[in-house]
C-alpha positions as CSV (number, residue, x, y, z in Angstrom):
1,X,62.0,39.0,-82.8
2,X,63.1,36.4,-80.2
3,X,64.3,33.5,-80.5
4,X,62.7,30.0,-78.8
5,X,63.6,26.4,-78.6
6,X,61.3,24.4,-81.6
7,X,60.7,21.9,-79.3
8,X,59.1,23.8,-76.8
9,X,56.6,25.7,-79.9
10,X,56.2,22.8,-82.2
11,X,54.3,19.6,-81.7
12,X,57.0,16.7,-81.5
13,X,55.6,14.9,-84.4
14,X,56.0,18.1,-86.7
15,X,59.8,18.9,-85.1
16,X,60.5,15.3,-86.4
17,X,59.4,16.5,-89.6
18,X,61.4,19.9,-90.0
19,X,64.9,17.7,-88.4
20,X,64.3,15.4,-91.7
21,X,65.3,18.6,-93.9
22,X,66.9,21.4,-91.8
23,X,68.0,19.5,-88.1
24,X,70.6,21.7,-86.7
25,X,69.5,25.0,-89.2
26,X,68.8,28.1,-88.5
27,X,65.3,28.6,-89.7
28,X,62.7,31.8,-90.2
29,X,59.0,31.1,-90.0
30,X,56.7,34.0,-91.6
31,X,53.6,34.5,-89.6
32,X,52.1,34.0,-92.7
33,X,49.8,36.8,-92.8
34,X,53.3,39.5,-94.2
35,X,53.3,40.2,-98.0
36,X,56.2,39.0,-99.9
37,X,58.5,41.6,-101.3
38,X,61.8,41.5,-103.0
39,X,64.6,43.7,-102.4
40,X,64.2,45.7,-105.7
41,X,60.4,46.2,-105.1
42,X,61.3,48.2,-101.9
43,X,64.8,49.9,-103.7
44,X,62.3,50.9,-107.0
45,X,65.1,49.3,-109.0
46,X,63.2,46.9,-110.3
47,X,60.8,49.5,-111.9
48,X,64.1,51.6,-113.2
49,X,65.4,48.8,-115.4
50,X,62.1,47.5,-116.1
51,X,61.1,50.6,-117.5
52,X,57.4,50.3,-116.3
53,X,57.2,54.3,-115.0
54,X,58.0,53.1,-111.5
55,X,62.1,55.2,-112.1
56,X,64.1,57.0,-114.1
57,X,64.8,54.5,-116.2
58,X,68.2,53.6,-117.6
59,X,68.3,55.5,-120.5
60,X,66.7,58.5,-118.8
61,X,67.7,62.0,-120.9
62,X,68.0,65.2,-118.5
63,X,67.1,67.9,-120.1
């Protein structure tokens, strides 16, 4: 991913926009089209303390 000047992507009444709420922030724009995922969805830990059958589970018993 490279970085570019807003100014010379975004139409200047939009950039006035975005410089109401984030001017001199770093910002990330999704493309839109990638699918949200949260750390633990890509670790599995959420399904281990969940319990839903996606881990081991916390209170797992080896046998």
């Amino acid at each position: 991913m490279k970085y570019e000047n807003a100014s010379d992507v975004i139409p200047e009444g939009l950039l006035k926009e975005v410089q109401k709420y984030a001017a001199g922030k770093l910002l990330y724009i999704p493309s839109g089209e990638e699918k949200k995922q949260h750390c633990h969805d890509i670790s599995g830990y959420g399904h281990a303390t969940r319990g839903d059958g996606g881990g081991m589970g916390l209170n797992h018993t080896f046998h």
